[in-house]
PDB file with one MODEL, atoms N, CA, C and O in Angstrom:
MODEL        1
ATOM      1  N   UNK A   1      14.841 -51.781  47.578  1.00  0.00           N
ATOM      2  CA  UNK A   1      15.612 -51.262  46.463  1.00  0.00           C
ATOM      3  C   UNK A   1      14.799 -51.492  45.193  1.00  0.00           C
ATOM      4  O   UNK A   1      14.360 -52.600  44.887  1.00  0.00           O
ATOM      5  N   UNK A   2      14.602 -50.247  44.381  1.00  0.00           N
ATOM      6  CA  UNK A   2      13.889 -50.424  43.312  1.00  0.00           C
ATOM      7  C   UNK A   2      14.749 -51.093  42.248  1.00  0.00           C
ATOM      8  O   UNK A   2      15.980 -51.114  42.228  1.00  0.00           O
ATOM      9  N   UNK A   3      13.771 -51.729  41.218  1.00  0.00           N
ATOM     10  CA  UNK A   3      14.262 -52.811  40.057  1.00  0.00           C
ATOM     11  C   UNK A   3      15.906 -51.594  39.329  1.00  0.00           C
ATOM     12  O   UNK A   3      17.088 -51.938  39.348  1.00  0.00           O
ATOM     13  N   UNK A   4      15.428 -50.447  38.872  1.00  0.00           N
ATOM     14  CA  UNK A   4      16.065 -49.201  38.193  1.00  0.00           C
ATOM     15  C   UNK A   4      17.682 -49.396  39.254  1.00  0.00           C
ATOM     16  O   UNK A   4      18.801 -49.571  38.770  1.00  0.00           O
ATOM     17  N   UNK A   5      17.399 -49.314  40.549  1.00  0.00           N
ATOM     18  CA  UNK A   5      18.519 -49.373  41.422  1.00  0.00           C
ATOM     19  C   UNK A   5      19.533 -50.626  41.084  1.00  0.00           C
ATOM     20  O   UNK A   5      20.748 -50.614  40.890  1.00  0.00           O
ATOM     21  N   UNK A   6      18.665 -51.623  41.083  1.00  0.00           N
ATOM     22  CA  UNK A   6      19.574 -53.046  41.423  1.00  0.00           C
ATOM     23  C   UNK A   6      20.196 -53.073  39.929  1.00  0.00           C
ATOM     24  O   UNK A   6      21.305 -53.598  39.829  1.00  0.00           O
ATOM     25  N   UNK A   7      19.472 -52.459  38.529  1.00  0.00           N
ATOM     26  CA  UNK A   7      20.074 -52.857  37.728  1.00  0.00           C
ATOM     27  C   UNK A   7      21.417 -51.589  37.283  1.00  0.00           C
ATOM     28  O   UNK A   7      22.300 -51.709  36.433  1.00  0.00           O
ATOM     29  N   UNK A   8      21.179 -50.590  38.077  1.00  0.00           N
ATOM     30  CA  UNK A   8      22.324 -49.616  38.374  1.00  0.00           C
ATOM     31  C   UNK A   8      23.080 -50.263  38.880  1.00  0.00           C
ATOM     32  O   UNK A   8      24.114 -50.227  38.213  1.00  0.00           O
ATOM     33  N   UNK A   9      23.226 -51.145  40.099  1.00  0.00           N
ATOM     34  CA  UNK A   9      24.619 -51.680  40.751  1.00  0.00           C
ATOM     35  C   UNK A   9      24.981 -52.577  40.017  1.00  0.00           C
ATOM     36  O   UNK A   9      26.135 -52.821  39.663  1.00  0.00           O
ATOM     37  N   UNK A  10      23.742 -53.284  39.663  1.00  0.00           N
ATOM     38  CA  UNK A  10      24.497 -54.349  38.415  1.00  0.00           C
ATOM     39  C   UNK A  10      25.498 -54.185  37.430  1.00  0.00           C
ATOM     40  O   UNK A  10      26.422 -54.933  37.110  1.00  0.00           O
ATOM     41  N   UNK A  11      25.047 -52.734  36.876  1.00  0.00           N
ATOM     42  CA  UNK A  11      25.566 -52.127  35.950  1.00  0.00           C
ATOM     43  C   UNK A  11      27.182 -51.671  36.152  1.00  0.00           C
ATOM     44  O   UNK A  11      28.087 -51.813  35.330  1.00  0.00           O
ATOM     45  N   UNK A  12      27.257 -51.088  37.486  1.00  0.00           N
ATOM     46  CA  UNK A  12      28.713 -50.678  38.273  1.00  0.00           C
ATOM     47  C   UNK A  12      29.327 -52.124  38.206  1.00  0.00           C
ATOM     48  O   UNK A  12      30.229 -52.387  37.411  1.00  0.00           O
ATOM     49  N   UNK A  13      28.946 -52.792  38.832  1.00  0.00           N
ATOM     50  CA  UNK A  13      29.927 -54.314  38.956  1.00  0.00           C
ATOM     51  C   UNK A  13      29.881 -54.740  37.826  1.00  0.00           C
ATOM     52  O   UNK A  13      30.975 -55.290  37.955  1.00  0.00           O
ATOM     53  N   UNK A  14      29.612 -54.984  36.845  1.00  0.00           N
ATOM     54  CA  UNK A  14      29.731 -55.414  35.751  1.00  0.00           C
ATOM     55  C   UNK A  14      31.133 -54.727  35.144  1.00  0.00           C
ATOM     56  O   UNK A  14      32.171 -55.211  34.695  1.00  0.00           O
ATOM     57  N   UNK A  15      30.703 -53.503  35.329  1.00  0.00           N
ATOM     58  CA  UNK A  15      31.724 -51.891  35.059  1.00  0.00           C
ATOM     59  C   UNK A  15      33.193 -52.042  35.249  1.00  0.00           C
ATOM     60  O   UNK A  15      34.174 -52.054  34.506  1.00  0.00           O
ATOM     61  N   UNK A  16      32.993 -52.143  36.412  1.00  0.00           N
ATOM     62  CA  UNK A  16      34.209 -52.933  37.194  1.00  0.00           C
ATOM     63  C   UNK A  16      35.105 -54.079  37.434  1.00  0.00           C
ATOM     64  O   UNK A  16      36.196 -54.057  38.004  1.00  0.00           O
ATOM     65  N   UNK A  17      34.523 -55.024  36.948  1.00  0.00           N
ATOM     66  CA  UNK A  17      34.670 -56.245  36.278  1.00  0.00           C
ATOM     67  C   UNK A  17      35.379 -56.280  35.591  1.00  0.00           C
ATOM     68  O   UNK A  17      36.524 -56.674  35.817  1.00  0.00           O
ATOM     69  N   UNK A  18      34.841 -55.770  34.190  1.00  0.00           N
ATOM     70  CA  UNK A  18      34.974 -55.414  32.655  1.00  0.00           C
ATOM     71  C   UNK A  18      36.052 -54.628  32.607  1.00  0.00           C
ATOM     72  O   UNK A  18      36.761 -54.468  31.614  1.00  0.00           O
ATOM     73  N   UNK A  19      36.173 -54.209  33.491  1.00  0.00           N
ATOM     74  CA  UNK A  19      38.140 -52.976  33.369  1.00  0.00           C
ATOM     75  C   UNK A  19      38.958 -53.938  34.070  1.00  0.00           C
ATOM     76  O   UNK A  19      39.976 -54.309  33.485  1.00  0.00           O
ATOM     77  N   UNK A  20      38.757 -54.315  34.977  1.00  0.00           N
ATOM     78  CA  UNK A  20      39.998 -55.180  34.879  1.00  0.00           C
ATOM     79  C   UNK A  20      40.002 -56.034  34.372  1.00  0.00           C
ATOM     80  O   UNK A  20      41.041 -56.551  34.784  1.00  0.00           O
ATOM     81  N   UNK A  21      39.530 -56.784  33.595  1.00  0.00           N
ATOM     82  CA  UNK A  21      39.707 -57.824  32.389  1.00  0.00           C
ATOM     83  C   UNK A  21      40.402 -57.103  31.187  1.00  0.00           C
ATOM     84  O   UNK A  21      41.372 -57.518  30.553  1.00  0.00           O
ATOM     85  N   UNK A  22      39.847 -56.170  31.040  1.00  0.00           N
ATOM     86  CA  UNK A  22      40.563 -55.202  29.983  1.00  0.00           C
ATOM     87  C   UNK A  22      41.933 -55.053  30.673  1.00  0.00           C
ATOM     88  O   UNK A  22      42.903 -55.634  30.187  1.00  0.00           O
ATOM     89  N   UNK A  23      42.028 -54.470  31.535  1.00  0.00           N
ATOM     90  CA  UNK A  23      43.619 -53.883  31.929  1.00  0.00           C
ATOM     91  C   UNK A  23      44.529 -55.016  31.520  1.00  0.00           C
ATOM     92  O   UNK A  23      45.362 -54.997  30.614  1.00  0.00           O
ATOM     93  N   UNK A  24      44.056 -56.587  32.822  1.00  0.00           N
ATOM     94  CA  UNK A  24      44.242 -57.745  32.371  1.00  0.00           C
ATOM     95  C   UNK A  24      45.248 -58.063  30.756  1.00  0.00           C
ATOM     96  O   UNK A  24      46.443 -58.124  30.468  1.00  0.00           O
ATOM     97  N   UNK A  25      43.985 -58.193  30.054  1.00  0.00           N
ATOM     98  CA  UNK A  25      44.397 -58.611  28.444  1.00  0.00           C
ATOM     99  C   UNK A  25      44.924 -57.457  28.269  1.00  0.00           C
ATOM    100  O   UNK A  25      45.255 -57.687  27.106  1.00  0.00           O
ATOM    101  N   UNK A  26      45.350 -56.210  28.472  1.00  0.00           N
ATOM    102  CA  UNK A  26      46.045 -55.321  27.566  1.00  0.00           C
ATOM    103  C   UNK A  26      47.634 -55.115  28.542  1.00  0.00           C
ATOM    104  O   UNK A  26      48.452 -54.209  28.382  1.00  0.00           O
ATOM    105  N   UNK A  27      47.711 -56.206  29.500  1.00  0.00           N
ATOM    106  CA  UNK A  27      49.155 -56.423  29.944  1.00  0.00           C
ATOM    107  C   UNK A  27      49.174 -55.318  31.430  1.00  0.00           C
ATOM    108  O   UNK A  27      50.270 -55.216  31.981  1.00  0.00           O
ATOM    109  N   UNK A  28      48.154 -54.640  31.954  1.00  0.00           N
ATOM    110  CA  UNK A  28      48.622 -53.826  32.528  1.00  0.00           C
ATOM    111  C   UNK A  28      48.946 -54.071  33.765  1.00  0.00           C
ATOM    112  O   UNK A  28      49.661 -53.313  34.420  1.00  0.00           O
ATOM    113  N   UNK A  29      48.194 -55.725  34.439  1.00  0.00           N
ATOM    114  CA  UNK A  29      48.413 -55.993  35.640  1.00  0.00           C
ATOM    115  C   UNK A  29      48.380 -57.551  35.318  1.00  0.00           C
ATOM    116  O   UNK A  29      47.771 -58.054  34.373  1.00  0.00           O
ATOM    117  N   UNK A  30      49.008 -58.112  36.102  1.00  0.00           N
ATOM    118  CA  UNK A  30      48.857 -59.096  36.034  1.00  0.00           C
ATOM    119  C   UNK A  30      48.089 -60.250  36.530  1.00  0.00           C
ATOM    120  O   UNK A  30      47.153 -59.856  37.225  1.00  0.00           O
ATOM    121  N   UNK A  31      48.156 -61.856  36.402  1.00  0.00           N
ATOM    122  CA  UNK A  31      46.408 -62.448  36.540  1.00  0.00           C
ATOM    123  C   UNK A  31      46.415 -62.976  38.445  1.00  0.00           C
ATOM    124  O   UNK A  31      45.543 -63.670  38.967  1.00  0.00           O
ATOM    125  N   UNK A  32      47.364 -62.531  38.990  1.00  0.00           N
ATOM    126  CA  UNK A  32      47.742 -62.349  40.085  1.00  0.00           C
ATOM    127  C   UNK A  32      46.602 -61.113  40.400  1.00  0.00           C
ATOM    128  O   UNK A  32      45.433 -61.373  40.685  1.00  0.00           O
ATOM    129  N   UNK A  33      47.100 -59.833  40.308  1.00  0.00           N
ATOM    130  CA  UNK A  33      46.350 -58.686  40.733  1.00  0.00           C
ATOM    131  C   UNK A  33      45.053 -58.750  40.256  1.00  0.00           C
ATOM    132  O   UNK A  33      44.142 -58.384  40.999  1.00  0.00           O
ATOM    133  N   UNK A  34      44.779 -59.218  38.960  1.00  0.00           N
ATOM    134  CA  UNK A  34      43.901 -59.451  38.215  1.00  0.00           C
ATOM    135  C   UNK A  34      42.987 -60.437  39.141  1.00  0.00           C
ATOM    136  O   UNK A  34      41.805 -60.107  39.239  1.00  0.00           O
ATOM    137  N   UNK A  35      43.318 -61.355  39.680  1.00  0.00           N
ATOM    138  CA  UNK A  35      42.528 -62.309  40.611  1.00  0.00           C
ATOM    139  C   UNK A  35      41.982 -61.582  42.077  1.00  0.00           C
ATOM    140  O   UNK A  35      40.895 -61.684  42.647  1.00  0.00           O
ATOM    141  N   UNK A  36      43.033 -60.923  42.377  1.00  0.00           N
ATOM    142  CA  UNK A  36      43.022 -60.017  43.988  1.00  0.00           C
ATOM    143  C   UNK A  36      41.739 -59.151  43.907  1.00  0.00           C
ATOM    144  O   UNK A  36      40.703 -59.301  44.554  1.00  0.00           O
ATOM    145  N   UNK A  37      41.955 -58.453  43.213  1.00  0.00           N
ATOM    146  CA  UNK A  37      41.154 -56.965  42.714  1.00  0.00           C
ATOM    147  C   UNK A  37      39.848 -57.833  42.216  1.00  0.00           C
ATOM    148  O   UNK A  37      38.867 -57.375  42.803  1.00  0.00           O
ATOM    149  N   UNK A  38      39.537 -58.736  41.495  1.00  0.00           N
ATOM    150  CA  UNK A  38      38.411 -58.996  41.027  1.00  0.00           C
ATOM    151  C   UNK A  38      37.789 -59.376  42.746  1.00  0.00           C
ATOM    152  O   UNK A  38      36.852 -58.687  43.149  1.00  0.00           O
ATOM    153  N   UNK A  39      38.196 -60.155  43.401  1.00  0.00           N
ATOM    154  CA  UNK A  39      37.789 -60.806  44.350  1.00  0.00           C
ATOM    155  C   UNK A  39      37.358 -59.584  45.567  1.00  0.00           C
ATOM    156  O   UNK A  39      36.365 -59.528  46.292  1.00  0.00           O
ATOM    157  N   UNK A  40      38.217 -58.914  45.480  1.00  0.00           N
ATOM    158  CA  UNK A  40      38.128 -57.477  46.298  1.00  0.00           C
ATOM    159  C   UNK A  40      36.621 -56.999  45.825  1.00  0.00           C
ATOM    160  O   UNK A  40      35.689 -57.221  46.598  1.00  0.00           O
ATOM    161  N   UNK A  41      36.407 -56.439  44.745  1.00  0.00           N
ATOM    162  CA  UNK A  41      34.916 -55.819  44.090  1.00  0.00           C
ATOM    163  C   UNK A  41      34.216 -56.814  44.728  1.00  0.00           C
ATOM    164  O   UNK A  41      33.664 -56.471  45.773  1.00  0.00           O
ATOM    165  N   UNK A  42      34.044 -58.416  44.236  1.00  0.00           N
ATOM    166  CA  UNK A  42      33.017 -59.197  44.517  1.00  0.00           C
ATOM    167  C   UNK A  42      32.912 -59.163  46.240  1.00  0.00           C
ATOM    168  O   UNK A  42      31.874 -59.412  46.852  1.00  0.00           O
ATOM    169  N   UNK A  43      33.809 -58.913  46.674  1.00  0.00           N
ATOM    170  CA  UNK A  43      33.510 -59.300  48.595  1.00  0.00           C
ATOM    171  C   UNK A  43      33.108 -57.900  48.685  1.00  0.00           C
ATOM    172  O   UNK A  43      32.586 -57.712  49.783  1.00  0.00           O
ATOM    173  N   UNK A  44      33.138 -56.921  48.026  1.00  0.00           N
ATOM    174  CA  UNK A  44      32.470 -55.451  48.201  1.00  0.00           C
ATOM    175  C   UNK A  44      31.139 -55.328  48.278  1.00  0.00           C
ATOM    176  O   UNK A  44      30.413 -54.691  49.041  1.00  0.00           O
ATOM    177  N   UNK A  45      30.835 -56.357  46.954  1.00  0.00           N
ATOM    178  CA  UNK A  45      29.785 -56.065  46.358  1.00  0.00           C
ATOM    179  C   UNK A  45      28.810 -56.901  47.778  1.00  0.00           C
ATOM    180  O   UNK A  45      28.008 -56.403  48.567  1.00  0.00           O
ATOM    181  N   UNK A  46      29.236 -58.118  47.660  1.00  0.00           N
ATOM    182  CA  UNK A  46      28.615 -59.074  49.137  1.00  0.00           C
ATOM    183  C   UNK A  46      28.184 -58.287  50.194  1.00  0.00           C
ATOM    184  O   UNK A  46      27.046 -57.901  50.461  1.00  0.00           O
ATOM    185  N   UNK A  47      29.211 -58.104  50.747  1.00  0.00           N
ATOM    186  CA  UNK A  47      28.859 -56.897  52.207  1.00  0.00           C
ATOM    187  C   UNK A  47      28.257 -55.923  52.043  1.00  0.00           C
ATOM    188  O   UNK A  47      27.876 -55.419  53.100  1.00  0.00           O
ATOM    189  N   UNK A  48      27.956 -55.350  51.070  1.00  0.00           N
ATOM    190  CA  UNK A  48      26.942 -54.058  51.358  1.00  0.00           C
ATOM    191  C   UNK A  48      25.653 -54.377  51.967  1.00  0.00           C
ATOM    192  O   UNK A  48      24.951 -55.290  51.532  1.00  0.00           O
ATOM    193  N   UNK A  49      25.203 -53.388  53.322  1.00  0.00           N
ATOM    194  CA  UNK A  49      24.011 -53.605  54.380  1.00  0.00           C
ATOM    195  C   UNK A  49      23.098 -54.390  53.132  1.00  0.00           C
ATOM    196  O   UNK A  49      23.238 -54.558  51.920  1.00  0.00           O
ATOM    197  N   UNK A  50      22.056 -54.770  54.205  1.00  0.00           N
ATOM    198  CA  UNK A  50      20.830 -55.600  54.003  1.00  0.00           C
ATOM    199  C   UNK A  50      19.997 -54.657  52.923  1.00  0.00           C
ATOM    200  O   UNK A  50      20.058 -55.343  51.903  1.00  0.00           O
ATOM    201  N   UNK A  51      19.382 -53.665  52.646  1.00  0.00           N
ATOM    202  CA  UNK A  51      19.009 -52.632  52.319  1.00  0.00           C
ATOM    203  C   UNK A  51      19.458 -52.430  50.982  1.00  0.00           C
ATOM    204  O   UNK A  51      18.820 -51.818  50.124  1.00  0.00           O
ATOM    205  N   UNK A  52      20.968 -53.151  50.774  1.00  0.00           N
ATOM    206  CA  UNK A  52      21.899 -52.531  49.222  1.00  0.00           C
ATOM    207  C   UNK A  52      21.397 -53.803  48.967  1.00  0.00           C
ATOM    208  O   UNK A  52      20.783 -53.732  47.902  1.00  0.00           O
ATOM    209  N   UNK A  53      21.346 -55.122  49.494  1.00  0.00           N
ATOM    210  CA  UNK A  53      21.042 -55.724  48.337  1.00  0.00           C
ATOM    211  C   UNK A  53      20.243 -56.735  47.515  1.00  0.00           C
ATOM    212  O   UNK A  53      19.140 -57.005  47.993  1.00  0.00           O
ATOM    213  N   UNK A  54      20.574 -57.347  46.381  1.00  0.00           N
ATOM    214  CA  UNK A  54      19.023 -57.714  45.333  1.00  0.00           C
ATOM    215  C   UNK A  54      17.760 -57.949  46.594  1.00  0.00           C
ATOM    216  O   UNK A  54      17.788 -57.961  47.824  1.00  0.00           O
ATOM    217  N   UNK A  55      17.098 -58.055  45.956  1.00  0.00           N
ATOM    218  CA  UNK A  55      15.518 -58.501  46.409  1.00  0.00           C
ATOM    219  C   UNK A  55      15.666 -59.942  46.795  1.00  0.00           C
ATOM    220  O   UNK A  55      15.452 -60.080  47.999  1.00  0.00           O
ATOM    221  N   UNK A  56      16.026 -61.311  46.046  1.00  0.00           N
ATOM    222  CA  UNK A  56      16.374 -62.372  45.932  1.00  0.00           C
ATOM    223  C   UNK A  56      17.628 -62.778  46.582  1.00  0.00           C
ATOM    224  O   UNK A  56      17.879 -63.983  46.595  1.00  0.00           O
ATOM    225  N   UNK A  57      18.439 -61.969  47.115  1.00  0.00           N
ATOM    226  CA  UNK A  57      20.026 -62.207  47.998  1.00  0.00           C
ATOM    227  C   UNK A  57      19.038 -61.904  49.149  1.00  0.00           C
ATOM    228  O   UNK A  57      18.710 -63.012  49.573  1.00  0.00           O
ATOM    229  N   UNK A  58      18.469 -61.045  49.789  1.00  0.00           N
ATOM    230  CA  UNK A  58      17.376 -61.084  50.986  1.00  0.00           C
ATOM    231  C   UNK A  58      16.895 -61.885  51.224  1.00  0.00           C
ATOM    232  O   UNK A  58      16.836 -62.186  52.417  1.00  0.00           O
ATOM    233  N   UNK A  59      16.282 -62.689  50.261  1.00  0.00           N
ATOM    234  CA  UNK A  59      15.142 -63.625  50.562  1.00  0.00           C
ATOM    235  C   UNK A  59      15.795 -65.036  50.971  1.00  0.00           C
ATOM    236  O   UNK A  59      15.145 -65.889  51.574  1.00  0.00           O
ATOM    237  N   UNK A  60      17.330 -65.233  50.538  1.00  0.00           N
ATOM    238  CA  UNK A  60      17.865 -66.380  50.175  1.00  0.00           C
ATOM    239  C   UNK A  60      18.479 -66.119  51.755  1.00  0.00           C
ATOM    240  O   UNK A  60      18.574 -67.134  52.446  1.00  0.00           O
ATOM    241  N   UNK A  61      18.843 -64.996  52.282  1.00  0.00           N
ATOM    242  CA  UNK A  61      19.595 -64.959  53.503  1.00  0.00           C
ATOM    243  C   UNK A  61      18.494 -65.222  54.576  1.00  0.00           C
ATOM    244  O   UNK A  61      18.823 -65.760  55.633  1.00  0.00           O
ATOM    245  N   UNK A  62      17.328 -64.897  54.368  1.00  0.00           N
ATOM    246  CA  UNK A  62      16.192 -65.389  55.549  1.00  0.00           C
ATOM    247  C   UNK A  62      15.275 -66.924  55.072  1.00  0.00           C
ATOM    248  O   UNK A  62      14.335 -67.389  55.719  1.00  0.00           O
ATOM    249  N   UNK A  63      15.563 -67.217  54.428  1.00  0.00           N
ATOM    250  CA  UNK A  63      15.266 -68.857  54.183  1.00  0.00           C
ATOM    251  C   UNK A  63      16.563 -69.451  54.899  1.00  0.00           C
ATOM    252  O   UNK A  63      16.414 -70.046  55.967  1.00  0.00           O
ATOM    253  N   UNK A  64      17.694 -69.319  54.400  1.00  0.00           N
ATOM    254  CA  UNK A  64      18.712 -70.191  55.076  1.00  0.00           C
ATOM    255  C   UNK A  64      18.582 -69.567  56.675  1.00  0.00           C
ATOM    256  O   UNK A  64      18.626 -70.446  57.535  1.00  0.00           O
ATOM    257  N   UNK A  65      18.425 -68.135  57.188  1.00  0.00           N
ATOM    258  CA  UNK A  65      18.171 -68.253  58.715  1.00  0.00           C
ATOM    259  C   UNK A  65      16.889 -69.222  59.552  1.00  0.00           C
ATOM    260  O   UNK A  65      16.722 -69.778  60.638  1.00  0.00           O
ATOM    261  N   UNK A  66      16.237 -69.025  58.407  1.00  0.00           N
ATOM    262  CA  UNK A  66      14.919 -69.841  58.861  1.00  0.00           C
ATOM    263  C   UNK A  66      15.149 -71.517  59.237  1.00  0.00           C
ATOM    264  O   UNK A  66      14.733 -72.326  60.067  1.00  0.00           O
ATOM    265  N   UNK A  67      15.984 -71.486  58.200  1.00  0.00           N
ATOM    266  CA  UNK A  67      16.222 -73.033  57.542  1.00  0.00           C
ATOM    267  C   UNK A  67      17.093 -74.110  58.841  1.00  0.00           C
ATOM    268  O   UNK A  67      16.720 -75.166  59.353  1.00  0.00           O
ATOM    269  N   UNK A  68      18.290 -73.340  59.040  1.00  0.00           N
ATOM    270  CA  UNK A  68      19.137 -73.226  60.650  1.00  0.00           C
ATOM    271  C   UNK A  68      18.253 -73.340  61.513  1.00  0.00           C
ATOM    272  O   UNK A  68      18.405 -74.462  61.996  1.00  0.00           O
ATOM    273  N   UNK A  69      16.912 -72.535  62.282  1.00  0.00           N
ATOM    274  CA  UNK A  69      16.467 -72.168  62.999  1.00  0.00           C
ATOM    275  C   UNK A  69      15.551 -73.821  62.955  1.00  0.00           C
ATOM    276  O   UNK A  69      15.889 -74.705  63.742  1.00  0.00           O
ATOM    277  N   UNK A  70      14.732 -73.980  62.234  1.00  0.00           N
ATOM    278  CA  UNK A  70      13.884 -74.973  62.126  1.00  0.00           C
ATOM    279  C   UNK A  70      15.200 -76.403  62.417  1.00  0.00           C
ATOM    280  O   UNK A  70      15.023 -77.182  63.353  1.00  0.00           O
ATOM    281  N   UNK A  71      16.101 -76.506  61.735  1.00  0.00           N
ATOM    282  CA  UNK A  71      17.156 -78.019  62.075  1.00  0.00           C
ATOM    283  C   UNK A  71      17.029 -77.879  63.081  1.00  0.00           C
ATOM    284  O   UNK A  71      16.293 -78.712  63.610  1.00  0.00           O
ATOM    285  N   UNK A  72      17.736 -76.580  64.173  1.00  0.00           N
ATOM    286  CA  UNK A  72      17.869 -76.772  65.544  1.00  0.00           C
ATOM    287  C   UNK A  72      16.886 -77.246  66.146  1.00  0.00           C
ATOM    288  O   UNK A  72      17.148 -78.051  67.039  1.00  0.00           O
ATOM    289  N   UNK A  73      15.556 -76.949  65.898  1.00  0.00           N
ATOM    290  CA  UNK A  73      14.624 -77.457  66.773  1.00  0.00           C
ATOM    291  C   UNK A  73      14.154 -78.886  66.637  1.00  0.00           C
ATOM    292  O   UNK A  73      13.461 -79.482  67.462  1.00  0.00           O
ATOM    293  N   UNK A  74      14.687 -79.438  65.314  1.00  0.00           N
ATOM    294  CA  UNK A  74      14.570 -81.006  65.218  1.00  0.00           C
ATOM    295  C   UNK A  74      15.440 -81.540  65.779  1.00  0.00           C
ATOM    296  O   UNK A  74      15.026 -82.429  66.522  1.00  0.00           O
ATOM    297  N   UNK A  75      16.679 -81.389  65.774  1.00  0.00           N
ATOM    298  CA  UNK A  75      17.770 -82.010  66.420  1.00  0.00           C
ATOM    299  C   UNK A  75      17.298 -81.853  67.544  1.00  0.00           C
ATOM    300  O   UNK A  75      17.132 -83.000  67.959  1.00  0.00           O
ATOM    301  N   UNK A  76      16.837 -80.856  68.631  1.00  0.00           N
ATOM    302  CA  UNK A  76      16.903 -80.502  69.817  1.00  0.00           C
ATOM    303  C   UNK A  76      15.503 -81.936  70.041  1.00  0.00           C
ATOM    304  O   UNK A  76      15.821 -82.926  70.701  1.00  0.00           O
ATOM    305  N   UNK A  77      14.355 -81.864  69.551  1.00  0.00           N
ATOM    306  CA  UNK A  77      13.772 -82.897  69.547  1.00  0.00           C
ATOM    307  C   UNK A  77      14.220 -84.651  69.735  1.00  0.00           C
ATOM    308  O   UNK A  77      13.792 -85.477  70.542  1.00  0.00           O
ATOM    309  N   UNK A  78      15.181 -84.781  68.704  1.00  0.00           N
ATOM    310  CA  UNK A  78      15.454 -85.740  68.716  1.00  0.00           C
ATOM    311  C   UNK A  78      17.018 -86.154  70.373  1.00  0.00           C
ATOM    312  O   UNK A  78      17.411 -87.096  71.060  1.00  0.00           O
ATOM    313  N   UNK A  79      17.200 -85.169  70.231  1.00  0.00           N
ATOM    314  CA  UNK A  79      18.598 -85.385  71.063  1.00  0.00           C
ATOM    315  C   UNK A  79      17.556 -85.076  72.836  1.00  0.00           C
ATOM    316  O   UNK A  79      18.166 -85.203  73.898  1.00  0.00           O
ATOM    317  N   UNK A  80      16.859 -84.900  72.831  1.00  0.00           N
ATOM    318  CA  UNK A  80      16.208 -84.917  74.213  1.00  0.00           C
ATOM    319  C   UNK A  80      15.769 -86.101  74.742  1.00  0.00           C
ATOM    320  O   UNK A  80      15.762 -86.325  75.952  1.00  0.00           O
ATOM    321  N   UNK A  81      15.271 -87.148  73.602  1.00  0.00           N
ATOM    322  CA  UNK A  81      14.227 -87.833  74.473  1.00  0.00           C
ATOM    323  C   UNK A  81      15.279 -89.246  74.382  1.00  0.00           C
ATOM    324  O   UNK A  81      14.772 -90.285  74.804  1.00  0.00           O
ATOM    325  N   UNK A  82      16.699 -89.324  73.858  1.00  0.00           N
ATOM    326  CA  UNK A  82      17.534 -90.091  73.970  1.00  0.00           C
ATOM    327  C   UNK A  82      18.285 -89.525  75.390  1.00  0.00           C
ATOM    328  O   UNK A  82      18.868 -90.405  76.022  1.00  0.00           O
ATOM    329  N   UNK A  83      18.313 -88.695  75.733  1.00  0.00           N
ATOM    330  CA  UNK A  83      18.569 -87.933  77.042  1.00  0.00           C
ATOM    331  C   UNK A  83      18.076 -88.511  78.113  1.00  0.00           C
ATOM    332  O   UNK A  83      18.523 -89.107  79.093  1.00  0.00           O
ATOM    333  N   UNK A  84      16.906 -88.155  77.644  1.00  0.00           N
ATOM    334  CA  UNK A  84      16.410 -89.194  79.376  1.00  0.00           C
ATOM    335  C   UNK A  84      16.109 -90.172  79.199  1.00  0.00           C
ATOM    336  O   UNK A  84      15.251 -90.549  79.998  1.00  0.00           O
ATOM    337  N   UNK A  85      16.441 -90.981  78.373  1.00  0.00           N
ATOM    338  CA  UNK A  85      16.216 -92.392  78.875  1.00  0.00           C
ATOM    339  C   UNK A  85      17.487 -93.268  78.950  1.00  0.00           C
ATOM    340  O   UNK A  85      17.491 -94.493  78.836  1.00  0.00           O
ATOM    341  N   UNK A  86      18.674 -92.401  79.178  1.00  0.00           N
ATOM    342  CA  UNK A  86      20.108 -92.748  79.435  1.00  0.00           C
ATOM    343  C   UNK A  86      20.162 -92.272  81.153  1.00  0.00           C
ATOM    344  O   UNK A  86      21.066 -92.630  81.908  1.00  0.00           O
ATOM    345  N   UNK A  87      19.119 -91.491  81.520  1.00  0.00           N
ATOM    346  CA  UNK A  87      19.469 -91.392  82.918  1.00  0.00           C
ATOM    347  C   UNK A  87      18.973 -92.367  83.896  1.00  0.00           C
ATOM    348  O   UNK A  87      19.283 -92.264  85.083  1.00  0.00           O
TER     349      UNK A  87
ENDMDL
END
């Protein structure tokens, strides 16, 4: 996703945001719906495929897979060789 793109979606969620805060303060919904609906956009915005989003939300989702991947194999290290010497 080019820089022009990400700061287009930025631009929408922000967009979106920004109206219901407005609706909000001008009485039209309340901080009930006002809470729902904000939370709704943000879990929107989350889930869009791998592909929709930032450059830096990518990178942060394959460090923490990495990150998982590497513990398991220490734990698995450590929890083996207490293994056999209990048998």
């Amino acid at each position: 996703m080019s820089e022009l793109e990400l700061t287009e979606n930025m631009n929408e969620l922000e967009q979106r945001l920004s109206t219901l805060k407005r609706w909000f303060d001008m009485g039209y919904i309340t901080e009930e719906l006002h809470n729902e609906y904000s939370r709704r956009v943000l879990n929107d915005w989350f889930k869009r495929p791998d592909d929709e989003k930032p450059f830096w939300k990518r990178i942060l989702d394959k460090a923490i897979s990495l990150g998982h991947t590497v513990l398991a194999v220490l734990v698995s290290i450590f929890v083996r060789p207490s293994q056999i010497t209990d048998e």
